[in-house]
C-alpha positions in Angstrom: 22.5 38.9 20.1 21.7 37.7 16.5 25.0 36.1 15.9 24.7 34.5 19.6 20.9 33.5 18.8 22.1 31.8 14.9 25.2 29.8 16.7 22.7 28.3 19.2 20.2 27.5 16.2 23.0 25.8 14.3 23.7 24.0 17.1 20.7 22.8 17.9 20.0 21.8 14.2 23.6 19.4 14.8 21.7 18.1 17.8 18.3 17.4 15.9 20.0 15.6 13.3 22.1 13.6 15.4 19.0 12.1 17.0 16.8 11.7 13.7 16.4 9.1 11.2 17.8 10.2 8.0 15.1 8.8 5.3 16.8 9.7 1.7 14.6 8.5 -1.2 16.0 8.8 -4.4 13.9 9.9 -7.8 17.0 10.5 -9.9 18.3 7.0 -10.4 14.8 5.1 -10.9 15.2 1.7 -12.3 13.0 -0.3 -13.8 10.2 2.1 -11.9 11.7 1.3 -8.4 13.0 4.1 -6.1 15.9 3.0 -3.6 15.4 4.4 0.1 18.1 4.7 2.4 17.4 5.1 6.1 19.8 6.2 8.7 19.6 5.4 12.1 21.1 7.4 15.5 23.1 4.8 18.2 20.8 2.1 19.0 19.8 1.3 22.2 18.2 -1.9 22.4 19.9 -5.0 21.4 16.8 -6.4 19.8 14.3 -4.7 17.5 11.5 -4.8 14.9 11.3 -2.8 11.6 8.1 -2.4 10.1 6.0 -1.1 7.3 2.3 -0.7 8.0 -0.4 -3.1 7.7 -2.9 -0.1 7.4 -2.7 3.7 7.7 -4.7 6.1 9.7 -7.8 6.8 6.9 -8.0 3.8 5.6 -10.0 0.5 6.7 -8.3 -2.1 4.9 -5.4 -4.3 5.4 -3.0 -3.0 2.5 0.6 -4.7 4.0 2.8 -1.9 2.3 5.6 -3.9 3.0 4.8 -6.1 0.2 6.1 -3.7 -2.6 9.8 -3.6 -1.2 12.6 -5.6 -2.5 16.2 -5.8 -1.7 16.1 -4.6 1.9 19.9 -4.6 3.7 20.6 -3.8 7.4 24.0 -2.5 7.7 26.5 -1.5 10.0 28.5 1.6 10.4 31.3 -0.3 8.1 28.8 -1.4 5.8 28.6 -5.1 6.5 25.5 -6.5 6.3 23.5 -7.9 9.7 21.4 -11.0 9.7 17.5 -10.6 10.7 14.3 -12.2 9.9 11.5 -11.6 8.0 8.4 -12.0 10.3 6.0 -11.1 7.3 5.4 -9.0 4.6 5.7 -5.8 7.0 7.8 -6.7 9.5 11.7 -7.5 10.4 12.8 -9.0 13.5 17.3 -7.9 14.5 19.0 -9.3 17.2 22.1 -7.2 18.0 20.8 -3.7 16.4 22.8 -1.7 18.6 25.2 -1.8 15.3 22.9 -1.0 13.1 23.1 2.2 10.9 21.3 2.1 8.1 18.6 0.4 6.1 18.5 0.4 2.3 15.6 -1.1 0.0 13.7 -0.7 -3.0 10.3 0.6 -3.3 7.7 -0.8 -6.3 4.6 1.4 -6.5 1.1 -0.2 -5.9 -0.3 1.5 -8.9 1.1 -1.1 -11.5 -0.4 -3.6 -9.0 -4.3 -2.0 -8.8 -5.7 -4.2 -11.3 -4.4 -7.9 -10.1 -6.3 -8.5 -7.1 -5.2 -12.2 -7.6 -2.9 -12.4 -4.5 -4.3 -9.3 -2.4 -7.2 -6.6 -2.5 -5.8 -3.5 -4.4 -4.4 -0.7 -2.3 -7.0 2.5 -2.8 -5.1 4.5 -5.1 -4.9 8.0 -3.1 -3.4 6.4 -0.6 -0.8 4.4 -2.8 2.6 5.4 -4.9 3.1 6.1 -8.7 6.6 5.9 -9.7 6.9 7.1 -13.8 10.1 7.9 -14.6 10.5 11.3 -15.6 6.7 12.1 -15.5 5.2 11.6 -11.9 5.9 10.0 -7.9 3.5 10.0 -5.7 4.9 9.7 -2.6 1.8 8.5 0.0 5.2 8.4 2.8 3.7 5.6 4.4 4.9 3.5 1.6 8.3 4.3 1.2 9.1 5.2 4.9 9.4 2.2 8.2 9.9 2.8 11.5 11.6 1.1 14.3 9.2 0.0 17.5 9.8 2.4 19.8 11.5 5.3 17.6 7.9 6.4 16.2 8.9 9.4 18.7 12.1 10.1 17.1 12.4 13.1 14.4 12.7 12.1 11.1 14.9 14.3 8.3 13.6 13.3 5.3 15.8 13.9 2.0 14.1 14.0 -1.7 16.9 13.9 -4.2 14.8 14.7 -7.5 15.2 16.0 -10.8 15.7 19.6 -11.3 13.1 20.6 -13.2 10.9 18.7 -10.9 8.5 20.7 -8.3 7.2 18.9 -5.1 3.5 19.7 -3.8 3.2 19.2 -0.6 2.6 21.0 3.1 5.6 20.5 3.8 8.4 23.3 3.8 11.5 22.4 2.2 14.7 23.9 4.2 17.7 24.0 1.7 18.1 25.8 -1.2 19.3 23.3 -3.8 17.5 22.6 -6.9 18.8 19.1 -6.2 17.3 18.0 -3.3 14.3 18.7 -1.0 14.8 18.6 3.0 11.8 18.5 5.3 11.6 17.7 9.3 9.2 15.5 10.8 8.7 15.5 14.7 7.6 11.8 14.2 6.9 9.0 12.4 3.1 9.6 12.7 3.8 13.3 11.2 5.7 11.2 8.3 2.7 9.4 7.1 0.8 12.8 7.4 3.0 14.0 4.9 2.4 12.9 1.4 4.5 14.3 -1.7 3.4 14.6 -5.4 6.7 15.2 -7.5 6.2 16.0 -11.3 7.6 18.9 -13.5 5.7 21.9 -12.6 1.9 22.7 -12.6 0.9 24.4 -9.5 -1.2 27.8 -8.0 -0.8 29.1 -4.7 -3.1 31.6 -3.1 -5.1 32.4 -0.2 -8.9 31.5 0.6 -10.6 32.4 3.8 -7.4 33.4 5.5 -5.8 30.1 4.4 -2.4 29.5 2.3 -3.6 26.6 -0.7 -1.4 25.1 -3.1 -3.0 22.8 -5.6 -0.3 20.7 -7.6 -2.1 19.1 -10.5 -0.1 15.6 -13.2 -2.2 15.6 -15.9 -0.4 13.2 -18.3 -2.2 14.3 -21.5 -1.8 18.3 -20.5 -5.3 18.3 -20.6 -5.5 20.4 -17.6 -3.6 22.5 -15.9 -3.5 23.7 -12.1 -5.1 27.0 -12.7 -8.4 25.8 -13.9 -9.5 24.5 -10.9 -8.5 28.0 -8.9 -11.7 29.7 -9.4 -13.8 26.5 -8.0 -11.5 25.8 -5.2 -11.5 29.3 -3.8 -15.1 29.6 -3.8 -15.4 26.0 -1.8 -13.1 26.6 0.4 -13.9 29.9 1.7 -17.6 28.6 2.0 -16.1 25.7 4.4 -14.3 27.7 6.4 -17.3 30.1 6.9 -18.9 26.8 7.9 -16.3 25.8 10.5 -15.7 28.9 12.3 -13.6 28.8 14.5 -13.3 24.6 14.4 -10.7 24.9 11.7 -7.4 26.4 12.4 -5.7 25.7 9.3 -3.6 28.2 7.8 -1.8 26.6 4.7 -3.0 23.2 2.9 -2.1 21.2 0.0 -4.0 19.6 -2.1 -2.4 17.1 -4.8 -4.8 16.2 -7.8 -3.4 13.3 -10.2 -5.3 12.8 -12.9 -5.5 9.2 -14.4 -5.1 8.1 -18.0 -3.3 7.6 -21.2 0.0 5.3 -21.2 -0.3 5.7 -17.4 -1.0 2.7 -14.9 -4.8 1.0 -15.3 -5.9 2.3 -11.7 -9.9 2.1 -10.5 -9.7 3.5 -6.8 -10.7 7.2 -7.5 -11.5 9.2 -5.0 -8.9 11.2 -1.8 -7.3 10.8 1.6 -7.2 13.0 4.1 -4.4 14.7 6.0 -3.9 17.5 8.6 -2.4 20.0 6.3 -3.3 18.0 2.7 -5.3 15.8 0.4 -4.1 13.2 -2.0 -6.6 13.4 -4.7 -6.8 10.7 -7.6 -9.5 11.0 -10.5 -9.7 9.8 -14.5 -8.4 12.8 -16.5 -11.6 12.2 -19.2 -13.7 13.6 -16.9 -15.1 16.9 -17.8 -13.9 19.6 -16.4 -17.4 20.6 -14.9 -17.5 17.1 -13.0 -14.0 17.5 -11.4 -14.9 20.9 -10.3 -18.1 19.2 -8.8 -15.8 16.1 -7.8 -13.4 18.6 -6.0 -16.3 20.5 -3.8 -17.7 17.0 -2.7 -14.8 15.0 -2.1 -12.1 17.6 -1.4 -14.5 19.4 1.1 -15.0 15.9 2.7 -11.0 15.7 3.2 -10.9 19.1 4.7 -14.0 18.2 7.0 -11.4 15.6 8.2 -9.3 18.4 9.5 -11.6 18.9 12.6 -12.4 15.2 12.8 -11.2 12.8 13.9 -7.4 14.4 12.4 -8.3 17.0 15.7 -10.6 15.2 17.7 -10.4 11.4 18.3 -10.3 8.3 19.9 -6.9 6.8 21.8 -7.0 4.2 19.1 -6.5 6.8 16.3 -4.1 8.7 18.6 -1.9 6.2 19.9 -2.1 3.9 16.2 -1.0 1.0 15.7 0.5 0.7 12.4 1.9 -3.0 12.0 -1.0 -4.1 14.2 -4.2 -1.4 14.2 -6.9 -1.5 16.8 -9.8 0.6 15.2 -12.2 2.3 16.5 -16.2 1.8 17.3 -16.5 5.4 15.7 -16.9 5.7 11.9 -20.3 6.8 11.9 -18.7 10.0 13.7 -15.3 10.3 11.7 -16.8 9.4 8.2 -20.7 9.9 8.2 -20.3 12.9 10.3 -17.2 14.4 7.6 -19.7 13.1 5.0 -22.8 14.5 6.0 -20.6 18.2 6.6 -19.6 17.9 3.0 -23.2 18.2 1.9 -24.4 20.6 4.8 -22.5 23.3 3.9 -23.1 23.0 0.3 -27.2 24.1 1.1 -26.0 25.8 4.1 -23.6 28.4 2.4 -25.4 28.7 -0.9 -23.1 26.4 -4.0 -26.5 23.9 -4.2 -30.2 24.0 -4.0 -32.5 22.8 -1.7 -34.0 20.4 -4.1 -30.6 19.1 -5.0 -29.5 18.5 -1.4 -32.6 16.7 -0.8 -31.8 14.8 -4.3 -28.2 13.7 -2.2 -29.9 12.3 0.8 -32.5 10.5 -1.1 -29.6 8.6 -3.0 -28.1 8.1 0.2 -30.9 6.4 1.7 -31.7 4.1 -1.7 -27.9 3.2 -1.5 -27.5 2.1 2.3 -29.9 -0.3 1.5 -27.6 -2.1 -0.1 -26.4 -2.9 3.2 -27.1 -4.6 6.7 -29.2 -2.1 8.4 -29.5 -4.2 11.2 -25.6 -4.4 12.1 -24.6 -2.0 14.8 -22.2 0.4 12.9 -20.3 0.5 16.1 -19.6 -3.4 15.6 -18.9 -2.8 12.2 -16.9 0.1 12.7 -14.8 -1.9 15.4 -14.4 -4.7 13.3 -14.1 -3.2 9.6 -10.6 -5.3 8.6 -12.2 -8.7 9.3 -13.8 -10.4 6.2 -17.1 -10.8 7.8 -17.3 -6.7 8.3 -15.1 -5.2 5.6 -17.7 -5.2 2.6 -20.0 -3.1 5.0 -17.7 -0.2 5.1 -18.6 1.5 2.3 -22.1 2.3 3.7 -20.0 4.9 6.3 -20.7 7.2 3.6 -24.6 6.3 3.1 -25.7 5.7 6.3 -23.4 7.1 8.6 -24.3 10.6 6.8 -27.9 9.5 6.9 -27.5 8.6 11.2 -25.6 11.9 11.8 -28.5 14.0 9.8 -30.8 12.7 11.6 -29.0 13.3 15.3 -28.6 16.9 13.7 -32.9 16.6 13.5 -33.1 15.1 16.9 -30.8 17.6 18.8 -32.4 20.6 16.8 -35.9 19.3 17.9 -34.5 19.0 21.5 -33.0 22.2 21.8 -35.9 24.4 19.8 -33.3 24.8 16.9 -30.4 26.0 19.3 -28.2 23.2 18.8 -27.2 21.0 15.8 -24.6 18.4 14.8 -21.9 20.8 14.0 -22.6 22.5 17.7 -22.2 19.3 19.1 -19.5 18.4 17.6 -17.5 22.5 18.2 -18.0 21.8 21.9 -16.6 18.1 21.6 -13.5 19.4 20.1 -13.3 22.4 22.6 -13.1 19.2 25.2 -10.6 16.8 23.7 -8.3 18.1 20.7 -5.4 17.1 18.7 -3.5 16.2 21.8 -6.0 14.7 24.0 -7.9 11.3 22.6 -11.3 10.6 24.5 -11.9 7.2 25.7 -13.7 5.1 22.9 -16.4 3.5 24.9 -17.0 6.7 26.5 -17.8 8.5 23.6 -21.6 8.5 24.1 -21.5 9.7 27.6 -19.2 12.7 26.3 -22.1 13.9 23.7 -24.1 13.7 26.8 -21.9 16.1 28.4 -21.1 18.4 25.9 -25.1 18.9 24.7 -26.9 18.4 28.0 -29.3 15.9 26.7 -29.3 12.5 27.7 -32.1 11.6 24.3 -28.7 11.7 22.8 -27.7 8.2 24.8 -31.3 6.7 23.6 -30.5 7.7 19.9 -27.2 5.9 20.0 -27.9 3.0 21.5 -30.9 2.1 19.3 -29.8 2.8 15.7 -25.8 3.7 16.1 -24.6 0.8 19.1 -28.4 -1.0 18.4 -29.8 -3.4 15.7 -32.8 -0.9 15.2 -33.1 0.7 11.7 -33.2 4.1 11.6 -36.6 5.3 10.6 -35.5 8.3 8.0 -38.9 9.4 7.2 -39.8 10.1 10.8 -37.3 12.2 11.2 -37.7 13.9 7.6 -41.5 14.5 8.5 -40.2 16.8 11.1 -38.6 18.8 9.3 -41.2 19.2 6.7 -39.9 16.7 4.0 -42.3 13.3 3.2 -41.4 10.2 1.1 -43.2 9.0 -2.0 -42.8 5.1 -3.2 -43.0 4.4 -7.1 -42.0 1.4 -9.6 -39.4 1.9 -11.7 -40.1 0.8 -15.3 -38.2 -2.7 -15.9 -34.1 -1.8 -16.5 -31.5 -4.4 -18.3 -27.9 -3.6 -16.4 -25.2 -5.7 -15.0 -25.7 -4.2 -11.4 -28.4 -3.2 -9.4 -27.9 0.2 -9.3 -26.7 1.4 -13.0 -25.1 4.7 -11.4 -22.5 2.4 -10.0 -20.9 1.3 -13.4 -17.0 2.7 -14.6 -15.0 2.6 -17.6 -11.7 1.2 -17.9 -9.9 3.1 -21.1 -7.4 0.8 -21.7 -9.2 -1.8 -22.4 -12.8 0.4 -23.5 -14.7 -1.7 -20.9 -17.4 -1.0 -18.3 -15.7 -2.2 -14.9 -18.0 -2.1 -11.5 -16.8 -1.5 -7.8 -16.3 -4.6 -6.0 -18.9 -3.7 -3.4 -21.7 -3.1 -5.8 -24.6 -5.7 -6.2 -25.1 -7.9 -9.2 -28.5 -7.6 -11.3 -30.4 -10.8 -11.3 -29.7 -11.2 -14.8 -26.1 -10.9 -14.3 -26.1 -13.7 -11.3 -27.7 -15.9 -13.7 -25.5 -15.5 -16.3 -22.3 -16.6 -14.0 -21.0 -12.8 -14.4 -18.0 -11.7 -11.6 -18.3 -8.4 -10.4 -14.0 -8.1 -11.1 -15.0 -9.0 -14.9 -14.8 -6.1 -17.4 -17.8 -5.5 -19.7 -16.3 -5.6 -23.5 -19.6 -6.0 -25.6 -23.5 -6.2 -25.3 -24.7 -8.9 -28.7 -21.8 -7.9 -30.0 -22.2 -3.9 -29.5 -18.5 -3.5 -28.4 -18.4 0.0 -26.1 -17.2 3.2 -27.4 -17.4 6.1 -24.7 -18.2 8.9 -27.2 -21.1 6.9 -28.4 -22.0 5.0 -24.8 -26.0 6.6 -25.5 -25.8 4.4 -28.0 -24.8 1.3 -26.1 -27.3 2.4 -23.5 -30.1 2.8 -26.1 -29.3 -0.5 -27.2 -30.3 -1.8 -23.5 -33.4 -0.4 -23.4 -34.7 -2.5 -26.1 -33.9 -6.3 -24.6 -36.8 -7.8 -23.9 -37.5 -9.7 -21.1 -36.5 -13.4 -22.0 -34.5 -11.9 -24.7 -31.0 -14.3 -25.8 -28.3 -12.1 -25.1 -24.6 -12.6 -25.5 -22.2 -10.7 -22.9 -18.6 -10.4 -23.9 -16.4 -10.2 -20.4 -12.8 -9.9 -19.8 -11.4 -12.5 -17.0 -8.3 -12.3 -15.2 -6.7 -15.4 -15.1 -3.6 -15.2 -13.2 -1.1 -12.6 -15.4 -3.7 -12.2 -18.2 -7.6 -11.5 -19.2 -9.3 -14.3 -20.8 -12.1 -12.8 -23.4 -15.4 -14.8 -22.3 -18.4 -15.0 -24.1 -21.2 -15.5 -21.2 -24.9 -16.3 -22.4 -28.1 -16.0 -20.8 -32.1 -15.0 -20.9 -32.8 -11.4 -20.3 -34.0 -10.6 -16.8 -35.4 -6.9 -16.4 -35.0 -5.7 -12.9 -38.0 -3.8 -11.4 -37.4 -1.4 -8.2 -39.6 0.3 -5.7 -38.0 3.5 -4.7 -38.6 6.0 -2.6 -38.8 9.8 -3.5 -37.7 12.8 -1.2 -40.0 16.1 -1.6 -40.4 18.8 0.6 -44.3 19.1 2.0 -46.3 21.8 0.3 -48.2 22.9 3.2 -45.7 22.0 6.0 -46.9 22.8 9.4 -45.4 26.0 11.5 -43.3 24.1 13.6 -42.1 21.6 10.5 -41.2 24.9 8.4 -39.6 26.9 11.4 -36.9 23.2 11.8 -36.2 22.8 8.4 -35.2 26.9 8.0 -33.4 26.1 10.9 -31.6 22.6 9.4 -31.3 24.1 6.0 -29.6 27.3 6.8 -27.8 26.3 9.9 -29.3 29.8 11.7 -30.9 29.4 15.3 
């Protein structure tokens, strides 16, 4: 019986592979930091076909066009002669007569070296781009080394990593030859290829188990700074508080988590933060952080990736399910699949003990002074719907400030409804038991699901005011209920470049302050003529030094209003930085702000919903 049972298993491994696509990419003969791909194709049944790269990626909201960072692309026969085509646009290339098609072969540049000139196109958010660095580090985010053929998404893909041999790959994936040449992985599809990302570097890795799961963490620190193993004790105690959170929402049983750390001779790169997969995270931070904020880093914005595990990576929409790489139709959802994750990765923090109530009540204070930064009058259904156009993209960001902030306060609402018996996380357990990985729900029917699956049609009033509505959502009404007020006070005067000084990062390369392109310029800064792409190189003079930066911050608290004051920039201009010397009165920039703070004498039924909301207990 066994040697019946392995001749059958070989033979259907001949069959797989006959019917796959081949993918080989090749990290052994790098050249000039490009990685050749070869892609090999089964017969061809349709005389006319399109090859594409995506235009955007499932958990992202942004037109990226990863086609643009491949050169040299050949369609060949099976006697290697080369077959005409066209090039439609950056991602896409149009065959007549593929039947004799075999293979594809190109080069693949990384988007890292390209983060920092946004001259030509928006920068690609680094965990979800590529790093190739000879003999140090390739992150592989598949989606932009891999294409697919319309129509073959279904087909299985066998995906080969020739690589170094003292190289280790981290990744969910289970690699199914023995060589020390070569890594061999097989994908049911092409959406299960762009669910797969790969870090290759020489080895720094732990494995071990956490709430009954199988974890690897794979960490590239370029300066050896860190290694893998000083995260462990951090990431254990997160992750088994998360999955004590989910219960039985999270089936998981290995993940993969891939932290590159940013800095020295590497690639200037400013989009920190992760992406999530089913079975992994790509994570991307600066490696001068202390260690005690990348611990803190890894609980907030790891936990938020895992939260994606149960949604929408398990429960979605058909527009997530059936996506449309080279053309994507998104979904009216975000404040679901982002605030929703968002809001979990703070609820279980106060819920399962890492954080105190003050500082959880700290989180969605800053939350609610951030979102409004934003249109609170825009339906985040329209916006959601909508996030690649221009008119809607630079409102994405609040997903994570007030989709968090619309979520807690559904939590609130169904808690009040239900006498503390239901929540946002029960809501969303009996959603999942509905639909799942394999069944999408019907987008516009969303609301009348929640309906379902809670019993209470208030739901259907909530979201149409402040989710599919123009209504804002009135925050302290909803915090009053669950014993927590709101106090307004002035801020004394501040001199910054942005609004919100919290919002400011440092570039090492060049020792400048740098600010994300979302956040919104002082007044002082407008009337200077200041870009919010422009670096910050020097304050009258007071160049930066970030072992000193009190200093430079000290210095700021003593302009005066009306003050003279020289700011040094740096300006891209085309391939280079022009040093700028912009000059200006000083504007000090008062703010109102609101204060979060529990009530001291709360009333019984105020006290008995905020045990309940706090603790997650009925």
């Amino acid at each position: 019986m066994k040697k019946i049972a392995l001749t059958l298993g070989v033979l259907a491994a001949v069959l797989v592979n006959a019917q796959s696509i081949k993918t080989t990419i090749d990290l052994v003969n790098v050249k000039d930091d490009k990685v050749a791909v070869t892609m090999e194709f089964p017969k061809m049944k349709s005389g006319d076909v399109k090859f594409h790269f995506p235009k955007t990626v499932p958990g992202t909201y942004s037109v990226d066009d990863y086609g643009r960072f491949i050169e040299g692309i050949k369609f060949l026969d099976n006697k290697g002669k080369e077959l005409t085509y066209t090039k439609v646009n950056d991602n896409t290339y149009s065959l007549k007569n593929a039947q004799n098609l075999n293979k594809i072969t190109y080069l693949v540049n990384d988007s890292f070296d390209d983060e920092m000139d946004t001259s030509k196109h928006k920068a690609v958010f680094s965990p979800s781009g590529t790093d190739i660095e000879e003999g140090k580090i390739y992150l592989i985010n598949t989606h932009g080394f891999v294409g697919y053929i319309d129509n073959m998404q279904d087909v299985p893909y066998q995906l080969v990593i020739q690589k170094p041999a003292n190289f280790y790959g981290t990744t969910a994936l289970v690699d199914q030859d023995k060589s020390d040449a070569t890594d061999t992985y097989t994908l049911a599809n092409y959406a299960k290829v762009t669910d797969s990302p790969l870090m290759y570097t020489k080895p720094d890795y732990i494995t071990f188990n956490a709430g009954g799961m199988d974890l690897v963490l794979g960490v590239y620190s370029p300066s050896g700074k860190y290694k893998a193993a000083d995260f462990k004790e951090n990431l254990e105690k997160m992750v088994v508080a998360q999955k004590k959170f989910l219960g039985d929402m999270n089936t998981n049983k290995k993940y993969a988590i891939m932290l590159y750390l940013s800095g020295g001779e590497g690639p200037q790169i400013k989009g920190f933060g992760a992406l999530e997969h089913h079975e992994s995270t790509s994570v991307v931070l600066p490696e001068m952080m202390p260690k005690e904020a990348i611990d803190k880093t890894i609980t907030d914005v790891v936990s938020h990736e895992f939260f994606h595990t149960v949604n929408p990576l398990k429960t979605h929409s058909e527009e997530i399910h059936y996506f449309d790489y080279a053309d994507p139709k998104m979904s009216q959802h975000l404040w679901m699949y982002e605030g929703g994750t968002e809001y979990f990765a703070n609820l279980f923090q106060i819920q399962e003990g890492l954080i105190s109530k003050d500082e959880f009540l700290h989180r969605i204070n800053e939350k609610i002074t951030n979102s409004k930064n934003y249109d609170d009058t825009m339906p985040f259904t329209v916006m959601s719907k909508n996030v690649l156009k221009d008119e809607y993209k630079d409102q994405y960001r609040n997903v994570y400030e007030k989709g968090a902030l619309l979520t807690m306060c559904l939590d609130i609402e169904l808690r009040k409804l239900s006498n503390g018996e239901m929540g946002y996380r029960d809501m969303i357990r009996k959603l999942s038991q509905r639909f799942g990985e394999n069944k999408p729900f019907k987008d516009d029917k969303l609301i009348d699901e929640l309906v379902t699956v809670t019993g209470y049609p208030q739901v259907k009033d909530f979201y149409n005011k402040y989710i599919a509505g123009n209504q804002p959502t009135p925050y302290a009404e909803y915090l009053n209920m669950v014993g927590v007020e709101a106090k307004k006070q002035e801020t004394p005067p501040i001199f910054w470049f942005i609004k919100d000084p919290n919002q400011t990062g440092y570039n090492d390369k060049n020792n400048t302050f740098v600010f994300d392109e979302s956040s919104a310029l002082s007044p002082f800064a407008k009337s200077i003529g200041f870009k919010i792409t422009d670096e910050i190189v020097a304050l009258d003079g007071k160049t930066i030094d970030i072992q000193k930066v009190q200093e430079f911050i000290g210095y700021t608290k003593t302009i005066k209003e009306g003050q003279n004051v020289t700011v040094t920039i740096l300006r891209k201009n085309g391939d280079k930085m022009d040093k700028i010397d912009l000059k200006g009165k000083a504007i000090l920039d008062k703010m109102t702000v609101e204060t979060l703070q529990y009530k001291a004498n709360p009333g019984p039924a105020e006290q008995k919903l905020q045990n309940q909301w706090l603790t997650g207990k009925k």
